[in-house]
BAVORO-341744 format. One record per atom (N, C-alpha, C): residue in one letter; x, y, z. Coordinates in pm, whole numbers, plus 50000, padded with zeros to 5 digits. Last residue first. Layout:
<pts>
AXYZ...
</pts>
This chain:
<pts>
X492155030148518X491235032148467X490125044748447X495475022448464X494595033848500X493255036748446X497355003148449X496465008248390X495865012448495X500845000748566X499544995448596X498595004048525X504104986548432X502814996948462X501704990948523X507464976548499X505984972448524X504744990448549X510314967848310X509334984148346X507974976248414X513684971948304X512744958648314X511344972348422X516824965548115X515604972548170X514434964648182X520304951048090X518664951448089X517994960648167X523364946647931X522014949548026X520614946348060X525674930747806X524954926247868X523744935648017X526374951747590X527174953347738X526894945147818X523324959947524X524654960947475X525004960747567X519924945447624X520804956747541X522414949847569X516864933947633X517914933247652X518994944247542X513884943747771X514464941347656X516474940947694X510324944747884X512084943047926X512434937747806X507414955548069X508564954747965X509824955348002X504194949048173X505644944848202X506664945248047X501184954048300X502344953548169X503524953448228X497934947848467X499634949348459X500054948048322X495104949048397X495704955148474X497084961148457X493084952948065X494254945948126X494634952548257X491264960247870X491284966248002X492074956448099X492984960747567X492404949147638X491854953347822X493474989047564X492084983047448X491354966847516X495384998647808X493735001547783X492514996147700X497074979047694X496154978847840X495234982847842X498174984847462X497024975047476X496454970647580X498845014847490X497775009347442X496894995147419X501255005747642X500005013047738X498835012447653X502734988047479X502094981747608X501424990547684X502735009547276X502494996247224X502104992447386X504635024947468X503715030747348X502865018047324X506975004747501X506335013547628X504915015847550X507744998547195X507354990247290X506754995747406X509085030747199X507645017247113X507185008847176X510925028447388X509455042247386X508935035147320X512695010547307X512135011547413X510735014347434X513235017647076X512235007647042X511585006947214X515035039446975X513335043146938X512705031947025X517325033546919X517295041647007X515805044347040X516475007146692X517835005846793X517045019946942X514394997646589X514775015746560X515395016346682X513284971646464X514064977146599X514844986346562X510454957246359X511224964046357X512134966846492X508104936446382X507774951946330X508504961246331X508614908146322X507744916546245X508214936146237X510764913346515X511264905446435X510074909046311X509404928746763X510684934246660X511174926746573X506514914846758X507474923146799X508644923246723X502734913746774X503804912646732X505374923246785X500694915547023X500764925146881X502084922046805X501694906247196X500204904047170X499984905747041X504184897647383X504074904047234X502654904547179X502784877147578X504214880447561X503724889847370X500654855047602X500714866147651X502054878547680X502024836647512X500604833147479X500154848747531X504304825647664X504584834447561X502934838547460X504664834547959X503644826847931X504084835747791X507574828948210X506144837048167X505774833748064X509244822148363X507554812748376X506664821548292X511714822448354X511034834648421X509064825148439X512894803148143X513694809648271X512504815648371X511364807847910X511634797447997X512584796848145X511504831247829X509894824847881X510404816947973X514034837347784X513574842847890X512194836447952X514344819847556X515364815647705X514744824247818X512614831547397X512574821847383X513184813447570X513474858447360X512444855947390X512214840047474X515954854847240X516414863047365X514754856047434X515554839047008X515914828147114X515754839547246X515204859246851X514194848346826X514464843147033X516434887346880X516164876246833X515494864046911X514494913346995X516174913946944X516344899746854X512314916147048X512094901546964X513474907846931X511014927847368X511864929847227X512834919947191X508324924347516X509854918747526X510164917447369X506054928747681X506614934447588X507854930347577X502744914047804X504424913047841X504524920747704X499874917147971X500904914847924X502464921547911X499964907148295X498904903648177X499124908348059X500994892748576X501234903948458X500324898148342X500654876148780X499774888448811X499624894148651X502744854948742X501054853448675X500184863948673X504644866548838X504644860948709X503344860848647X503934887549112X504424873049046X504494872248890X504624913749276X504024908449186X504784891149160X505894934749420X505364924949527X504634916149446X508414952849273X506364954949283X505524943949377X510844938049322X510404953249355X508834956149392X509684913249200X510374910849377X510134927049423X509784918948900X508454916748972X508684916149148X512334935348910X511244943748898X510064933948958X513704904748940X513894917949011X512634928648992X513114890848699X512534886948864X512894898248962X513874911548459X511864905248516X512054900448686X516254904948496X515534925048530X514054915448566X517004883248485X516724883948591X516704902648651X516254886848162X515614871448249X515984878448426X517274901048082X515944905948024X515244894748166X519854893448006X519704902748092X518054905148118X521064881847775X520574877147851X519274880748025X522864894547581X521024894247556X520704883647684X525244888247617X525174901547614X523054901047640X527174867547672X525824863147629X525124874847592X529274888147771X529614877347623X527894873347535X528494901847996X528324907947844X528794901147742X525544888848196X526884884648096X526974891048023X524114919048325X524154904448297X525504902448229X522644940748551X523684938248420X523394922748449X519634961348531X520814954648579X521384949748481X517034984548632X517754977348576X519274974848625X513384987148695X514484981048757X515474981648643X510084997948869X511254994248727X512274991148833X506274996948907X508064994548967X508944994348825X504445012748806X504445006048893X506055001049022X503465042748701X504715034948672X504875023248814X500025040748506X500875044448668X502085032748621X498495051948254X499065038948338X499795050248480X496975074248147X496485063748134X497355049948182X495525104648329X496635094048298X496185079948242X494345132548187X494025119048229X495345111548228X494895168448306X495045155248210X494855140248306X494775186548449X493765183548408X493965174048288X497095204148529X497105204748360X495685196548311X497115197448793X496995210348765X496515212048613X496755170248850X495525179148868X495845189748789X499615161648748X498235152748640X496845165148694X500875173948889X500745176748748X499485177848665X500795155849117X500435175349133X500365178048976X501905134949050X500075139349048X499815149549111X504025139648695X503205138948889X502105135048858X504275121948412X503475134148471X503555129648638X505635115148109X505715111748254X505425124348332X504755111147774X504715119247917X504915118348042X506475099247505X505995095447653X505525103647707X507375089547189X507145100647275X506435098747357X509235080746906X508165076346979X508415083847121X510445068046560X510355073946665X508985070646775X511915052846260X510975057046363X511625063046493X513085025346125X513605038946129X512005041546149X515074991346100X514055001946080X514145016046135X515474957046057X516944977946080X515534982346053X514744936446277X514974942746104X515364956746157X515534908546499X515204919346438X515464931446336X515914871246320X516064888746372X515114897546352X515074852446202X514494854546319X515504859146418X515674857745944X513864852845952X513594854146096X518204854945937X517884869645926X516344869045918X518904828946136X518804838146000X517864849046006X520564809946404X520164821246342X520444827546232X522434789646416X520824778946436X520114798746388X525104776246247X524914786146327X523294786646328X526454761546051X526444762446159X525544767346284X528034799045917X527744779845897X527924775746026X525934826346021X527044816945950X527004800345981X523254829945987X524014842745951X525644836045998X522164802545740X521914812545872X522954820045905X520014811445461X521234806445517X521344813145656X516344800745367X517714814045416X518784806945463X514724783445374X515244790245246X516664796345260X512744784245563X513884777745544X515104777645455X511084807545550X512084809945661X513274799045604X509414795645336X510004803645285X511524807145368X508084779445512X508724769345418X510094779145361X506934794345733X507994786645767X508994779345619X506304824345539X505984811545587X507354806145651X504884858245476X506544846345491X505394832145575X502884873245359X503034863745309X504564848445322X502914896445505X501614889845519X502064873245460X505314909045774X505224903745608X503634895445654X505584940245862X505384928445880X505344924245770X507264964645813X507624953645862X506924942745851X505514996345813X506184985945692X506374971945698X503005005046000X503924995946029X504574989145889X501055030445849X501025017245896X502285012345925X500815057245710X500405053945861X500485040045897X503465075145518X503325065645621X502585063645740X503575104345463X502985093245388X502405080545466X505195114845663X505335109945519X504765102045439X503145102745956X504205108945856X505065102145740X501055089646171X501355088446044X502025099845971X500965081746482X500995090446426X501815091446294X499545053146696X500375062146534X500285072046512X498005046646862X499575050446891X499905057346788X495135042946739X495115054946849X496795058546902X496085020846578X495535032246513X495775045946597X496354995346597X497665010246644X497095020546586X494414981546561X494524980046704X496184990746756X493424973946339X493064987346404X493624990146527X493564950346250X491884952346331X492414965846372X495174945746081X494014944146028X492704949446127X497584949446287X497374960446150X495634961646123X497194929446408X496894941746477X496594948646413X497754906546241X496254908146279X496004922346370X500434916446162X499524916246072X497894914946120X501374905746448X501484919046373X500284923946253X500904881346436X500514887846550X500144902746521X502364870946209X501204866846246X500454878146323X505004878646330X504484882146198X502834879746196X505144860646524X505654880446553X504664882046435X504954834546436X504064842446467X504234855746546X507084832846290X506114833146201X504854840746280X509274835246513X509634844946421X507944846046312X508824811846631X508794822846721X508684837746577X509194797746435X508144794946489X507764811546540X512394795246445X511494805346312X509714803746326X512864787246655X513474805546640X512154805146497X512314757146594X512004770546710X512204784446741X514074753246385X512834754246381X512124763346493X516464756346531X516764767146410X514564768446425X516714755546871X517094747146751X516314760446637X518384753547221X517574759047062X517574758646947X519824750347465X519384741247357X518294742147241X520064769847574X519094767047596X518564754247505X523084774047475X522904771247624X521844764247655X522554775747236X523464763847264X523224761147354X521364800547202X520614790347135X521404774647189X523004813547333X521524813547398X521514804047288X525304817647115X525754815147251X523904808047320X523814834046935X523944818746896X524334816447039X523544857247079X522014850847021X522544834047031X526434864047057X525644862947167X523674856147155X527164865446804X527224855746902X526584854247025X525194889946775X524924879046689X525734869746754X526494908446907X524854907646990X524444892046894X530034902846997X528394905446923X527164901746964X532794895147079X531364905647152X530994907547063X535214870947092X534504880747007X533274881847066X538144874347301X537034864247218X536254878247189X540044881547412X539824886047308X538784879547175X539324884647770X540384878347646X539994890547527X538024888748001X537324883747893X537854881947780X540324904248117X539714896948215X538134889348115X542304915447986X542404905948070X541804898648184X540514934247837X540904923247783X541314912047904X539674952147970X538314947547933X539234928647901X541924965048069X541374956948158X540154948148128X542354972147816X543594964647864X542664956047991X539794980247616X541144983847705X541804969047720X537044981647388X537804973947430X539524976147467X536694993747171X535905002647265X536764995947380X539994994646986X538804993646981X538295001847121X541825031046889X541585017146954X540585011746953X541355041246552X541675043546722X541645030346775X541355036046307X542345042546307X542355044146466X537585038746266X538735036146252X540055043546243X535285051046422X536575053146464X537715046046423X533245052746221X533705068546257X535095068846318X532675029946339X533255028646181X533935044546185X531055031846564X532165025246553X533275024946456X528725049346461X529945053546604X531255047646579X527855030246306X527995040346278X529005046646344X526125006946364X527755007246378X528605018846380X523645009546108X524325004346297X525725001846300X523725041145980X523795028645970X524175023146102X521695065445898X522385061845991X522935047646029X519715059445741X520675067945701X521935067945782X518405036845819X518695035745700X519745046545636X517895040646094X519095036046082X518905033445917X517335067046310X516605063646118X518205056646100X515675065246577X517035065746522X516155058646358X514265080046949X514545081046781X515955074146737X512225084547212X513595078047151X513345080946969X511225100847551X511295099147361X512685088647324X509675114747775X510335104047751X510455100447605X508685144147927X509195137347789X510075123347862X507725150848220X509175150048170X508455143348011X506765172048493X506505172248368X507995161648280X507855178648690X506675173048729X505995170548613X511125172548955X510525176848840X508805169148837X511515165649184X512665175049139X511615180549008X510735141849299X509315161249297X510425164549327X511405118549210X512265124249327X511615135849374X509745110549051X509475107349164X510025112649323X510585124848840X508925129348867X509045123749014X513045113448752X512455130348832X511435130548860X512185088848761X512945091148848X512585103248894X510525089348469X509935087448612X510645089648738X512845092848367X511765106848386X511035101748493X514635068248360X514765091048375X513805093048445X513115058648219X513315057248375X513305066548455X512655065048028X511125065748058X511805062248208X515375061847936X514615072647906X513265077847990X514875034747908X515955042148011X515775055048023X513735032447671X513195028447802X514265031247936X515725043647492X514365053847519X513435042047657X517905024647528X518115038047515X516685042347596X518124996447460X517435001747579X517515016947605X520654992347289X518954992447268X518144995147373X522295014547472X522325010847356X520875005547297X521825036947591X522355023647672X521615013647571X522305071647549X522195060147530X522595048047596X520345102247527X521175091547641X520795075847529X520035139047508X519915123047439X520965110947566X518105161247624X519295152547657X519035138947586X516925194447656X516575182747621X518065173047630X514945218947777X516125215547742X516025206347683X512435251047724X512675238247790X513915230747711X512445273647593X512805276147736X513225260047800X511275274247326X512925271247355X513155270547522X508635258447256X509315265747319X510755263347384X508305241846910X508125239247081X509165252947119X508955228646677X508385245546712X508105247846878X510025209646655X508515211046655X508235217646656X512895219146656X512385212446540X510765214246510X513465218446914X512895232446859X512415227346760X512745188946957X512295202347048X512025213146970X515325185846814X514205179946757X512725187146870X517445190146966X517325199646811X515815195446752X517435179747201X516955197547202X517115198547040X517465153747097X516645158347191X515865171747174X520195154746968X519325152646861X518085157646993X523165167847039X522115167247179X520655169447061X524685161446823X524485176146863X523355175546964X523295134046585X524655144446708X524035150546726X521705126546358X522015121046504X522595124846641X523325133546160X521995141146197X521595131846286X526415124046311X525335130046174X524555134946242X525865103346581X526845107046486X525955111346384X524685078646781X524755099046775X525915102346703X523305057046771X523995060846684X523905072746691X520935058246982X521915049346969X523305057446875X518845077047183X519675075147066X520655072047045X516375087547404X517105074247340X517565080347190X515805121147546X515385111247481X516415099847359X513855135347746X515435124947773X514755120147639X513205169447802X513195161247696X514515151047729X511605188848126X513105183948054X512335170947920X509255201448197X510845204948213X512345196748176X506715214948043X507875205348040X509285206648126X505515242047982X505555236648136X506495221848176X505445253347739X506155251047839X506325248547939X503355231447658X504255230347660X505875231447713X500045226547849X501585237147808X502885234147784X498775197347713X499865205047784X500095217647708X497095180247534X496675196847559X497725201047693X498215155047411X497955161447634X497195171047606X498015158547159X497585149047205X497015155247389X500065179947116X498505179547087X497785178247140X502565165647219X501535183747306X500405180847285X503075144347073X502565144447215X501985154747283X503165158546818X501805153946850X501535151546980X505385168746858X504355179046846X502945169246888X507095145646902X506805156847010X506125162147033X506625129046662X505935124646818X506055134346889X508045146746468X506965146946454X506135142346608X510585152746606X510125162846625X508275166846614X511705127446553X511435126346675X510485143746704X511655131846244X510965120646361X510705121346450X513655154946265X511765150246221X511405143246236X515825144546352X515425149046372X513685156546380X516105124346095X515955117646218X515355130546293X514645129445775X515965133245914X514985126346044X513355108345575X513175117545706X514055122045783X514125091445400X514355101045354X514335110045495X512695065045527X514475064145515X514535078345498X510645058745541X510415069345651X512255075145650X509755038545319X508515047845336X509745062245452X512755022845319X511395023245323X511005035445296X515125017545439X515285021145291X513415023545229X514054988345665X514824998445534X514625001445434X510105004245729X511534989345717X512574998545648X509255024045982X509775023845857X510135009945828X506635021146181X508105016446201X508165016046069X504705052846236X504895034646209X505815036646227X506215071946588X505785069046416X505585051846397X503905071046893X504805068646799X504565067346644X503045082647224X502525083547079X503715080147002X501285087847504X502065083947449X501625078847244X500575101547819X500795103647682X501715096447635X501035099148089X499485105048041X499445107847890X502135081448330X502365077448181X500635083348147X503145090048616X502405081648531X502525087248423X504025087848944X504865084748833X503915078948718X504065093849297X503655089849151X504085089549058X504915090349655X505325096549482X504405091549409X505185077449898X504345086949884X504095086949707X506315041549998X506295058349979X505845061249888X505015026050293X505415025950133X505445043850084X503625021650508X502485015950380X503495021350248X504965017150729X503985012550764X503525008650597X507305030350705X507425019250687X506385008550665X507145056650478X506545052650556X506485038450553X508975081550297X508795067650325X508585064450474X509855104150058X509265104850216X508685089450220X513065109449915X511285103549917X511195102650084X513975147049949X514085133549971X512895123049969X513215175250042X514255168049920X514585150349955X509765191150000X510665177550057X512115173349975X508205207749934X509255211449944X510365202849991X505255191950077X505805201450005X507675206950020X505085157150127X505675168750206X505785178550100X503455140049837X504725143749894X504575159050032X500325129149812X501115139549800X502695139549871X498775109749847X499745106949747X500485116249699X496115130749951X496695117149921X497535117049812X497665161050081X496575153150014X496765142550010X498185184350304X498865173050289X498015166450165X498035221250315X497355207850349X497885198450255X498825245750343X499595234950293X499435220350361X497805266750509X497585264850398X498975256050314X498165261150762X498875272350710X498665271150563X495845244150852X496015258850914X497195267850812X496915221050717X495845227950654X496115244050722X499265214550934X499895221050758X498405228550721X497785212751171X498395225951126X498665230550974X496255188351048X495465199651083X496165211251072X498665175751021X497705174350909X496855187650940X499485168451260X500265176151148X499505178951031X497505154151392X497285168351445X498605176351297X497375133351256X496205140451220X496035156351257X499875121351326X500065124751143X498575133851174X499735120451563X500935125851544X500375133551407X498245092951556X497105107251644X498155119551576X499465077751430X498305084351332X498005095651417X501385070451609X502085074951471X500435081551414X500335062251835X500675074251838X500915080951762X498985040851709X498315047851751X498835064451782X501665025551664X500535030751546X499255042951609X504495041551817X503055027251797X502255033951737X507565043951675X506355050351731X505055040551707X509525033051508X509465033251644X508805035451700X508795039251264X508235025351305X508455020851415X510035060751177X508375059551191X507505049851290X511885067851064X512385055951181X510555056151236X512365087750850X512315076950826X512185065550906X512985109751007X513955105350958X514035092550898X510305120751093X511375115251222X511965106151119X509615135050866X510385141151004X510845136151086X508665111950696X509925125750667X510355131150786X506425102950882X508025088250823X509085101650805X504975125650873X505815118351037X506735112150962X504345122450595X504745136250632X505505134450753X502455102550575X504015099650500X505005111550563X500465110950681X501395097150768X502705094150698X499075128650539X500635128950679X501155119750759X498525111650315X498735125150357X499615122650468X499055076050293X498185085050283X498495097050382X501435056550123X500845063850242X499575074950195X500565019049967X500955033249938X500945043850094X500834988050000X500005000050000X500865012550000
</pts>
């Protein structure tokens, strides 16, 4: 449970040790503080923070005070390469979800106080803090800042951490959460190729203590297919129905209210109506040997996608609806050889954070990086792939590397509300062996 008004207000003044005081004394304490703050006009509310508090105010009795919700969210389709969205500066991407996220809230804009937003490849029209250039880009008021951050595919859900962080710390009460990357112009690797002629990313201490064996997100897939004993047919199963999944969302409408259609483009490029397993077999796998083909990866695509993370001094003042609450997050590291592994113990951590199980969550978002990341996590974690991707995932509908977080986020608040689902849960694995790992709750 959460606190209510000044019982969180005693946990802040006696330093958090609340729980020395017997309940009886701790409420008679919180009703007479409650009465003065009203006397001075700074009455306590529910789920209000201490005004002016620098620190969470935590009550042992029921949990601390803050909020953290998700009152907007909106993304471009997902380009495929070289597609419908390749010509777009990246910057217009992310400038198109901005404007529409104002629209969309009826926020004052300037009332934002900060833009975080995911981008992998910051080189080109990618550089220069892409955040604040894509801000003014919308025409948005210059008064507010902006900050690109990357943690490589987990960029823009690290993003949505951010912001919930400030919102929770009531340092801030308004935040953007965004990601963008147009990897058709921007190619993956981009950073890396910029540095031939320097050292690799890889020191002296990286080496003597993991050699000089080879770090790819593509050994690292095959590495999970050996461990978990995964076989080629089972990646392309996993891979027919992303596609499947995708294509029946398209058909019923079911991104209609996330999209926001530019250039032309209102639908998802990616999915295919017509791959089959017979066709998946066809392909060579991305080397001899090796149980992964490019049928069950995720595809280079190019898009964007835009969050609101609002208080609930916010959510009254601006008179906007929220449509999830940030339940718990979490992230952590994992093997960076297996590098995609990470996704498996962010889920038991975030669900151990929220007091949730496996079965509470209703659905799951877990970026289809490849076939098997999905595959080793069901099976590790108990979660139910029958309720994992509803709508297809990054092997249908793309992975806009710095974008996919905020998509996926975007994608799991709309199908809470269409399915009146309680919980969502997203986690995706990234570079370096990380992970993020998000639980919402719908807001009805």
């Amino acid at each position: 449970m959460r606190p209510r008004g000044a019982l969180a207000a005693v946990a802040f003044l006696t330093g958090g040790h609340a729980e020395t005081l017997p309940r009886d004394a701790l409420a008679e304490w919180a009703d007479g503080l409650r009465v003065l703050l009203k006397a001075a006009g700074r009455e306590v509310s529910s789920h209000r923070p201490v005004p002016n508090a620098t620190r969470f105010v935590w009550d042992p009795l029921e949990g601390m005070v803050a909020e953290a919700y998700i009152v907007g969210a909106v993304r471009t389709p997902i380009g495929k390469r070289d597609g419908g969205l390749a010509g777009v500066h990246s910057a217009d991407l992310a400038a198109h979800v901005l404007a529409e996220l104002v629209q969309r809230t009826g926020i004052d804009p300037a009332a934002v106080d900060d833009v975080i937003m995911g981008c992998v490849s910051q080189v080109g029209p990618q550089t220069f803090d892409i955040a604040r250039t894509a801000w003014l880009s919308a025409g948005l008021p210059e008064s507010v800042p902006g900050v690109p951050i990357d943690r490589q595919c987990g960029s823009s859900q690290q993003a949505v951490h951010f912001a919930a962080q400030a919102v929770l710390s009531g340092t801030q009460d308004l935040v953007v959460a965004a990601g963008v990357e147009n990897m058709s112009t921007v190619k993956m690797g981009s950073s890396a190729a910029l540095g031939q002629g320097m050292p690799l990313p890889w020191g002296n201490g990286w080496t003597s203590r993991y050699g000089n064996q080879e770090i790819s997100q593509f050994r690292g897939a095959q590495l999970i297919c050996e461990k978990w004993g995964i076989k080629r047919a089972e990646l392309e199963e996993i891979a027919l129905e992303s596609h499947r999944r995708a294509v029946r969302a398209i058909d019923e409408g079911r991104f209609a209210r996330e999209i926001a259609p530019i250039a032309g483009v209102a639908a998802d490029e990616g999915p295919r109506r017509d791959t089959s397993l017979e066709k998946m077999a066809t392909l060579q796998p991305l080397r001899e040997g090796w149980e992964i083909t490019a049928a069950t990866s995720s595809q280079i695509s190019d898009g964007a996608a835009a969050l609101l993370i609002a208080s609930e001094a916010a959510v009254a003042r601006h008179g906007i609806t929220p449509l999830a609450r940030i339940h718990a997050l979490t992230v952590t590291g994992s093997d960076p050889v297996f590098m995609l592994t990470g996704p498996i113990p962010a889920t038991e951590q975030v669900l151990a954070k929220a007091g949730l199980n496996v079965a509470d969550i209703d659905v799951f978002e877990v970026n289809e990086a490849f076939a098997p990341v999905v595959i080793a996590w069901s099976a590790d974690t108990g979660a139910s792939l029958d309720k994992t991707n509803p709508n297809g995932g990054a092997i249908a509908i793309g992975h806009p590397l710095g974008a996919t977080g905020a998509v996926l986020m975007t994608k799991l608040v709309h199908e809470l509300q269409r399915s009146t689902a309680r919980y969502g849960l997203q986690t995706m694995c990234e570079g370096g062996g990380q992970a993020n790992a998000t639980i919402i709750e719908r807001v009805s």
